[in-house]
C-alpha positions in Angstrom: -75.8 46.3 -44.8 -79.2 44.6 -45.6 -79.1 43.5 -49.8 -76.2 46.0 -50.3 -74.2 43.0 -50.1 -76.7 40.4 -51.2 -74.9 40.1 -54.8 -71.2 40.2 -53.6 -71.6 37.4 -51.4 -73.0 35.1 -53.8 -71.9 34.9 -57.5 -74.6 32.8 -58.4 -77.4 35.8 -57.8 -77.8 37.9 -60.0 -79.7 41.1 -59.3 -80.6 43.7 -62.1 -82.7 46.8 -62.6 -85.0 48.3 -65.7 -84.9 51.7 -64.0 -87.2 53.8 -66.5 -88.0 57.8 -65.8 -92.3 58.0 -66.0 -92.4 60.4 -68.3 -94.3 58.9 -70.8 -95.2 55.3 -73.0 -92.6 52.7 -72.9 -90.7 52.6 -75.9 -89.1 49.9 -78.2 -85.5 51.2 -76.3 -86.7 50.6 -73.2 -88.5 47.4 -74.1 -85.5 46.2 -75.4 -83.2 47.1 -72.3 -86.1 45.7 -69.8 -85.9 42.2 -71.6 -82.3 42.1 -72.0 -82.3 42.6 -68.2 -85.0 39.8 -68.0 -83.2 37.3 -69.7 -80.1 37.8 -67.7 -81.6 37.7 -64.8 -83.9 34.0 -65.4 -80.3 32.8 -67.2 -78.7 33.2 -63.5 -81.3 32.4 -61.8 -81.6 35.8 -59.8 -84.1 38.8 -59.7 -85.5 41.5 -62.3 -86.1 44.6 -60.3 -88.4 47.7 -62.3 -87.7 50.9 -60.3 -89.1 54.4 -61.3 -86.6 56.9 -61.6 -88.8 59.9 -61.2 -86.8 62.8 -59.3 -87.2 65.1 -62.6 -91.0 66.0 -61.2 -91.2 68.3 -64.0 -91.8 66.1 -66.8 -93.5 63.2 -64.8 -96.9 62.2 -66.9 -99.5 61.0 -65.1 -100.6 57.3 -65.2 -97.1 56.8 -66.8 -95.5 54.5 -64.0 -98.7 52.0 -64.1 -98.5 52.0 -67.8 -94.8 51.0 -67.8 -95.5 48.0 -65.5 -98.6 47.4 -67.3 -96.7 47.1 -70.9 -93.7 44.7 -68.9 -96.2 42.2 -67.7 -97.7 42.6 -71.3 -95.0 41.5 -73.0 -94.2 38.5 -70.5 -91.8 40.2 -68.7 -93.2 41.3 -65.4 -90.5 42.5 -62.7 -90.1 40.2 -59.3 -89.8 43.4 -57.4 -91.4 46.5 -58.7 -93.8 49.6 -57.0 -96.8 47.6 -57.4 -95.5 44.0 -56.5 -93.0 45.5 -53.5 -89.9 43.6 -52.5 -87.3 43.6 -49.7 -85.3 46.4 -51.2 -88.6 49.1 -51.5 -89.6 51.9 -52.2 -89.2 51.1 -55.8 -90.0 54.5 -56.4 -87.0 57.1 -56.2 -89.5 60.3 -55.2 -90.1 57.7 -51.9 -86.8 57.7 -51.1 -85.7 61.0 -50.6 -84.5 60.9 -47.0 -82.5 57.9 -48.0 -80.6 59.8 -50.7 -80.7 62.9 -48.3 -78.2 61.2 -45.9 -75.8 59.5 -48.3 -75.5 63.4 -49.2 -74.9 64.4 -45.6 -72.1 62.0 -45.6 -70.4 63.1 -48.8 -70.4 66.4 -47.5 -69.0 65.1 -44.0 -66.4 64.0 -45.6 -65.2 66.3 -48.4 -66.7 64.8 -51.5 -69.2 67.3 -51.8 -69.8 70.4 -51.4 -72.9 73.4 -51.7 -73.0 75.2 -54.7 -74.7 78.6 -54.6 -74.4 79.7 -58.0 -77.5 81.4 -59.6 -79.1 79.8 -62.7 -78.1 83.2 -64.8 -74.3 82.6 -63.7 -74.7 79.1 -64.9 -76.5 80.2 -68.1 -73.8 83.1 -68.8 -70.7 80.7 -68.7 -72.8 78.1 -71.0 -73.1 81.1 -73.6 -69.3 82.4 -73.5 -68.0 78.0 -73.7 -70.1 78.1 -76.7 -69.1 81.3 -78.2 -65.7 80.4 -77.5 -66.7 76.6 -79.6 -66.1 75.3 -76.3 -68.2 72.3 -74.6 -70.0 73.7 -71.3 -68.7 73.2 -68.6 -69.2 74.3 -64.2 -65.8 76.3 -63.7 -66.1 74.8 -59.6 -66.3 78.2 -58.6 -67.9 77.2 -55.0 -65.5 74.5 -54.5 -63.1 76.8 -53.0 -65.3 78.6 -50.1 -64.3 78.1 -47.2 -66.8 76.7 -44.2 -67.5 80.6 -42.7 -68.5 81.3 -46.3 -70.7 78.5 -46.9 -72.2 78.8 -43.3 -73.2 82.7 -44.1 -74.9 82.0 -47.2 -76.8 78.8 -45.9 -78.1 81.6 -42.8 -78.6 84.4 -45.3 -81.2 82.0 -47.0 -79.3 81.6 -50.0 -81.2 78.9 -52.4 -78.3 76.0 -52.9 -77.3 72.5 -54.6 -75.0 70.0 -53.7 -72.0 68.7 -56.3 -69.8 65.9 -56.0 -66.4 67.0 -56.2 -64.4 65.3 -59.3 -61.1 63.7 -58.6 -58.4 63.0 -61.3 -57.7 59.3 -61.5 -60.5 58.0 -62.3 -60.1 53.9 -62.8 -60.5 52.0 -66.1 -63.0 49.3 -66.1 -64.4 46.5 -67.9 -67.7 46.4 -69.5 -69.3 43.6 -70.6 -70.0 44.6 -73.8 -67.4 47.4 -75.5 -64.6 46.0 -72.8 -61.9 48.0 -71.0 -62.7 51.6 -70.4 -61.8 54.8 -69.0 -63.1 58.5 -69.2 -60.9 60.9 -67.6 -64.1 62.6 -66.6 -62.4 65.8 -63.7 -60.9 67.1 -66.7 -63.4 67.6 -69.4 -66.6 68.0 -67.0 -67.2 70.1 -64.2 -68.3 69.0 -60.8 -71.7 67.1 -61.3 -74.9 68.3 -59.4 -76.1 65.3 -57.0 -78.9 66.9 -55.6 -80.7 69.7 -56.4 -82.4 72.6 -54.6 -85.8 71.1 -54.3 -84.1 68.0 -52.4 -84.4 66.0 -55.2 -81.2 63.5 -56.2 -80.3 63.9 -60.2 -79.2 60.4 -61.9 -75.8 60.3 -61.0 -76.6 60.2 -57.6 -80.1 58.3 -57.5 -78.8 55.4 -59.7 -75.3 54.8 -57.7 -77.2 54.7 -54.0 -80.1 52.8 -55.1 -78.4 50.1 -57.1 -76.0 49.8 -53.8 -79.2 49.8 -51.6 -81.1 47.0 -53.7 -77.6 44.7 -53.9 -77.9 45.1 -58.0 -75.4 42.9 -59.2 -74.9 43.6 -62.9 -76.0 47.0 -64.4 -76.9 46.5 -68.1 -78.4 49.8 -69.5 -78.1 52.0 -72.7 -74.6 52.8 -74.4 -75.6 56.8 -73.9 -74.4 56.3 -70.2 -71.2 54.2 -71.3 -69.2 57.6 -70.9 -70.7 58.6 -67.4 -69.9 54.9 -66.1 -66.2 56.5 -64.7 -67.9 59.3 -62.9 -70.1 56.7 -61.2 -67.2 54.8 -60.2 -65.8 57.7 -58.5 -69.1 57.9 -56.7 -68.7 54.5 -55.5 -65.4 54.8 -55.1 -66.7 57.9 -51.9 -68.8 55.8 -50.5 -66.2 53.0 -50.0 -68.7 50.6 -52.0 -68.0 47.8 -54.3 -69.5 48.6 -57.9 -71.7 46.2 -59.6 -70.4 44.5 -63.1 -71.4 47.0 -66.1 -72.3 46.3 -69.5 -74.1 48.8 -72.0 -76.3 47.7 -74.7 -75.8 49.6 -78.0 -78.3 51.4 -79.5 -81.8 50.7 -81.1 -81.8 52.1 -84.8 -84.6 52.5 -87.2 -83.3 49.6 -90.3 -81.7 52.9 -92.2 -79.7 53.9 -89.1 -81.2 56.3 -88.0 -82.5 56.9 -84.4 -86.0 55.7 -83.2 -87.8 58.7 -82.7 -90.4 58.6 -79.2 -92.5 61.4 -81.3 -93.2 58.6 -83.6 -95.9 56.5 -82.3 -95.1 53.5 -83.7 -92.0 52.8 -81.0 -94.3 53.1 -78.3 -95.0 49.2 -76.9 -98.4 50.6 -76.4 -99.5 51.2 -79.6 -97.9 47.5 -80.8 -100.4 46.0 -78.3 -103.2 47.7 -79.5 -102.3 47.1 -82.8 -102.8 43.3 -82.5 -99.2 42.5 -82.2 -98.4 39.2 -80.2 -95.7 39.7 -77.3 -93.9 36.9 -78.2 -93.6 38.4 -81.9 -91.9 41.9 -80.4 -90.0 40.6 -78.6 -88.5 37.9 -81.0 -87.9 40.8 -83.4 -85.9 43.3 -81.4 -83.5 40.4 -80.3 -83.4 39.1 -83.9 -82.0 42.4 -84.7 -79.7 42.6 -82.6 -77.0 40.0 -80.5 -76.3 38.2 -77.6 -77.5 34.7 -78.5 -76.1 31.9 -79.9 -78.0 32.1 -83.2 -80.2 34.2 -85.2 -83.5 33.0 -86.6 -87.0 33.9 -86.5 -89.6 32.1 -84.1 -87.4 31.7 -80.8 -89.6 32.0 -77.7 -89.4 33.7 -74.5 -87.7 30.2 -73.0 -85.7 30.1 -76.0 -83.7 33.1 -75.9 -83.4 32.5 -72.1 -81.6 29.3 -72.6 -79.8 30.7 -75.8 -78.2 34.0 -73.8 -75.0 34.8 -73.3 -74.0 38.3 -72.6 -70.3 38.0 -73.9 -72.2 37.4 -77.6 -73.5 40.9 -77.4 -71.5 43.3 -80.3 -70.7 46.6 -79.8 -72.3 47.5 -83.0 -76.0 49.4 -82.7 -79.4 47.3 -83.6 -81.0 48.0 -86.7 -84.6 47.3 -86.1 -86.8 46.6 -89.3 -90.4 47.1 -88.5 -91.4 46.2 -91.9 -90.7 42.6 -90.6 -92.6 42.5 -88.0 -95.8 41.2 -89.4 -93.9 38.0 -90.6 -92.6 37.8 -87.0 -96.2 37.7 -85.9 -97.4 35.6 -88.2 -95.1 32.3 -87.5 -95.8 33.2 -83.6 -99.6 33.4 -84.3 -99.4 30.2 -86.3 -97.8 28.4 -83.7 -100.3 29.9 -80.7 -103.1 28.3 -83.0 -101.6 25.0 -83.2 -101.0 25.2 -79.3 -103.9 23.2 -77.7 -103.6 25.0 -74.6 -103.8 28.4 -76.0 -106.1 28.3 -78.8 -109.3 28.2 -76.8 -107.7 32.1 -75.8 -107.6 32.5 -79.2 -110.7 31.5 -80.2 -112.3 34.1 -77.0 -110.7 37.0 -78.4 -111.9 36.8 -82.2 -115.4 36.3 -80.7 -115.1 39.1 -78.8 -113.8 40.9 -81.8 -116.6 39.6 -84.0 -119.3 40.3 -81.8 -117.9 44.2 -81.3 -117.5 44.7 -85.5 -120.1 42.4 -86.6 -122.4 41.9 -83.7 -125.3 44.2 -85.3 -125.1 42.5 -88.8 -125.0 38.9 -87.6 -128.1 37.2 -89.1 -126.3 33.7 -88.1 -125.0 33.9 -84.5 -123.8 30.4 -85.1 -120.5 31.9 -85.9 -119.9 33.0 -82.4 -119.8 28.9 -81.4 -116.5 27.8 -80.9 -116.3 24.6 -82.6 -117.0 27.4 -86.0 -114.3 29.7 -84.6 -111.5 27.4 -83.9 -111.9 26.0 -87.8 -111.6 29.4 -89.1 -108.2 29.8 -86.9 -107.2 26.6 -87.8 -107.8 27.1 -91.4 -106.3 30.2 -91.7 -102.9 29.2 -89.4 -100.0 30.1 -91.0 -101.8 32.9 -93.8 -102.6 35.3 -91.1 -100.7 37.8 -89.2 -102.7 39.0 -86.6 -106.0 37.7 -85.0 -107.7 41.4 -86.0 -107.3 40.2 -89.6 -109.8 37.9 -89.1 -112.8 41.0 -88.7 -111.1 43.3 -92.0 -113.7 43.7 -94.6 -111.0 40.5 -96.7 -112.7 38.0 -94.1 -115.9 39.8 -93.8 -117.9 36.7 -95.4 -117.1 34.5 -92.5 -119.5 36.5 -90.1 -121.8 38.0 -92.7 -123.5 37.3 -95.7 -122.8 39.2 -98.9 -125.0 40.3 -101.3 -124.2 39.6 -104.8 -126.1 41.0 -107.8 -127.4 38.0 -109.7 -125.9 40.0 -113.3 -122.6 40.1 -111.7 -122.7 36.5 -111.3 -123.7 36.4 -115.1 -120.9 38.9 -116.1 -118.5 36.1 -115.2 -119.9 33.3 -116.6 -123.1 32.6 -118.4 -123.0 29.3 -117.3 -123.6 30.5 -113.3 -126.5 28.1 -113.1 -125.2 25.2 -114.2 -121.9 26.1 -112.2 -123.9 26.4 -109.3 -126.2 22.8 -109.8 -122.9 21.0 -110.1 -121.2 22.5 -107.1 -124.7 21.8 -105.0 -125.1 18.3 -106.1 -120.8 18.2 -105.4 -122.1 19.0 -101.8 -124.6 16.5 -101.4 -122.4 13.6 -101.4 -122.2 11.5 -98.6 -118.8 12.5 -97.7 -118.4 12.6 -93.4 -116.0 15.3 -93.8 -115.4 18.1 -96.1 -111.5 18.7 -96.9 -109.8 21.8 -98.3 -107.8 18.9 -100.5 -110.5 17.0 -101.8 -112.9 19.8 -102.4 -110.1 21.2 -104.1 -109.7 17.9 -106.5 -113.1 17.9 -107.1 -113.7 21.8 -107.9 -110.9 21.1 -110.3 -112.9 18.6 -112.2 -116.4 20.5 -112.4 -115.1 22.4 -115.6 -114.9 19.2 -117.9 -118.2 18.7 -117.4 -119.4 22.6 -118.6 -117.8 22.4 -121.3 -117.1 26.6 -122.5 -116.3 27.3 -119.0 -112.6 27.7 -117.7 -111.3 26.7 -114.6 -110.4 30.0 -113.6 -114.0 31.8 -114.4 -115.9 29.3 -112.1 -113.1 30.1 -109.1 -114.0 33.6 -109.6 -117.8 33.0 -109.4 -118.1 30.7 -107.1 -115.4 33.0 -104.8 -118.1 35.9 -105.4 -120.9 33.8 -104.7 -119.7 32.8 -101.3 -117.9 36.1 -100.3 -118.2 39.2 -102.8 -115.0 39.7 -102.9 -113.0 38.8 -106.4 -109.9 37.5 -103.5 -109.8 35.9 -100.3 -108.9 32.1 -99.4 -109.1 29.2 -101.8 -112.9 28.5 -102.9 -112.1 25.0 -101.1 -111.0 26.6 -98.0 -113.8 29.1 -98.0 -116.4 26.1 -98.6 -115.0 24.0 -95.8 -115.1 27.2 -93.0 -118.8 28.0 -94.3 -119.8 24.5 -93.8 -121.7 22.8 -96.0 -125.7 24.1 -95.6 -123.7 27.6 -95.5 -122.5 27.1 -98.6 -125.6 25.4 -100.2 -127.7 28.5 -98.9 -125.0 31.0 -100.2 -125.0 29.1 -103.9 -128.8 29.5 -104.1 -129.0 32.7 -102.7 -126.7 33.9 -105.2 -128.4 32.0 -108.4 -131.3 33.3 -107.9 -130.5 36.8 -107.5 
């Protein structure tokens, strides 16, 4: 029996699957269904299983499998039994376990639940042209069925190329699903007999999906509300084998915020991209929960331990997910700010930006001193809470923090003929003996400067002394920007700029 029974005989494990074809990125829908299965899984205390459902060996794309595991353990999520981790209940790979799904076949066709189909792919094609000329939905007509043993026996020794379907028997059983709730599709008489494995040896889904989650002792099957309506014809699968299902429940649909369907040809709904993109795991996946149900409340910022402890599967509505991507930076901005504040995981923080520095900026640095940390972790600090993403930091807005502008003396003039005098006040501002410089008293001092230049405004010595120090007419507060500089930074900036 081995873990086939594993889940039955204890209600407290909880076994569950992301089971992902390889045929290309990972996508927000998959994302989503992977960390749904996640937190179900660390709510119950049992196991997240990732297995590759790759019998379809026509559209497999190379270096896909690694990438889907490698996007999972990005976002936080990594499987306890996978292809590259192993587990009691391997391969975790269906194309590896092809003589397993082989004999569960043999056995079906032992006992009368299956049977070889030799019908030609131009038969098939014709009677999928006359259902739909006759508006009809296309359907097998069970044609081989009915032959008898002799029959099939001739054809198998004439050579005949063959697949195996499982035969469809009226009655199938309502069931209850964790999300829409009692169900039933009366699936013999609308579809024809399903193809379990196909001429090359290879299982389809229907097939694949019912052994292996039997095989791993997968407890709860939570997967996308596209396969709430084959759920019956699984049943009757399990229902041959003699095998108790697992608990179902279907998660609805992942929209774009207008309703309409996330689109894979899109590359913005490939996890992937998000990563590269700067995006913060904890951010993605906060958003495509926020969007959708199954937790107790509904606000931004909830970690990965959060929605864990705030999970409750009987929460999740029937209704599909509208996913606004246009949040999403505000999503990584609280989960940024609090990574900064995090003792433990700012010095990460800091590693990446001078890494990011040093591959924009590295040829322009005249200063390397803004690689130290003590520099970097000020910026971050200063800049928690107005950032979204640390690759902000190295856009040309925050250029002046790694570089040093150039300013053209007249443009300084342009804004106020009184640059010079400006610029003594603001030096001889810096050379009190204050310990530290503060954004708030900077701030209360800059404020006071004007009453002493009498025809300048407060506003036209902001907007020199914000060109002065950065060349850009916006940016950070000039009291911010003076307290990340530092103070000889700024002195050297101020002269620099005065004397053209």
């Amino acid at each position: 029996m081995g873990l086939a029974g594993a889940a039955a005989a204890s209600a407290s494990l909880a076994r569950v699957r992301f089971a992902p074809s390889p045929t290309g990125f990972l996508h927000l829908g998959g994302l989503r269904t992977a960390l749904y299965n996640y937190i179900f899984a660390k709510k119950h205390g049992g196991r997240f299983i990732l297995r590759l459902e790759d019998t379809d060996q026509s559209r497999i794309v190379p270096g896909a499998a690694d990438g889907i595991e490698d996007m999972l353990e990005w976002a936080g999520i990594p499987p306890d039994e996978s292809p590259r981790r192993g587990g009691p209940a391997g391969p975790y790979q269906q194309s590896h376990r092809l003589d397993i799904y082989r004999e569960a076949v043999e056995r079906l066709l032992e006992e009368g639940s299956a049977y070889r189909c030799f019908c030609t792919p131009q038969r098939l094609e014709l009677l999928k042209k006359a259902a739909l000329q006759n508006q009809e939905t296309p359907r097998y007509d069970n044609r081989c069925r009915h032959l008898t043993a002799k029959q099939v026996a001739e054809k198998v020794s004439q050579g005949a190329d063959s697949v195996v379907r499982f035969r469809l028997e009226e009655g199938s059983e309502p069931f209850h699903d964790l999300v829409y709730g009692w169900s039933r599709h009366e699936v013999a008489s609308v579809e024809g007999d399903p193809v379990i494995l196909k001429s090359d040896g290879f299982p389809t889904y229907h097939l694949a999906n019912v052994v292996d989650d039997h095989r791993m002792g997968v407890s709860h099957v939570l997967r996308g509300a596209e396969w709430l309506a084959s759920t019956s014809k699984h049943l009757l699968l399990y229902r041959a084998f003699g095998w108790d299902p697992p608990c179902f429940g279907h998660l609805p649909l992942l929209l774009n915020a207008d309703g309409s369907k996330l689109s894979k040809r899109q590359g913005h709904v490939y996890v992937e991209q998000f990563a590269r993109d700067g995006c913060l795991p904890a951010a993605l996946m906060d958003a495509i929960t926020n969007c959708g149900s199954g937790f107790t409340g509904n606000r931004m910022g909830r970690t990965l331990e959060e929605l864990v402890a705030e999970f409750d599967v009987g929460k999740i509505e029937k209704h599909s997910a509208l996913l606004d991507l246009g949040r999403l930076s505000e999503f990584n901005r609280i989960h940024l700010a609090r990574q900064i504040g995090d003792e433990r995981r700012r010095p990460d923080l800091v590693a990446e930006v001078q890494a990011s520095v040093e591959r924009v900026y590295g040829a322009q640095l005249v200063d390397r001193g803004v690689l130290e940390k003590a520099y970097v972790e000020q910026v971050l600090l200063l800049r928690r809470g107005h950032i979204s993403r640390l690759l902000d930091l190295v856009s040309p807005q925050y250029a002046f923090l790694w570089i040093r502008p150039t300013v053209p003396h007249e443009e300084l003039q342009a804004i106020s003929l009184e640059a010079e005098e400006i610029g003594r006040l603001v030096l001889e501002l810096l050379d009190q003996p204050v310990a530290t410089l503060t954004v708030e008293e900077l701030s209360r001092d800059l404020r006071r400067l004007p009453e002493r230049v009498q025809v300048t405004q407060y506003s036209a010595m902001m907007k020199l002394l914000r060109m002065a120090l950065s060349g850009q007419q916006q940016g950070p507060s000039v009291a911010e920007m003076m307290v990340s500089l530092g103070r000889g930074e700024t002195r050297a900036r101020i002269r620099r700029a005065l004397r053209g």
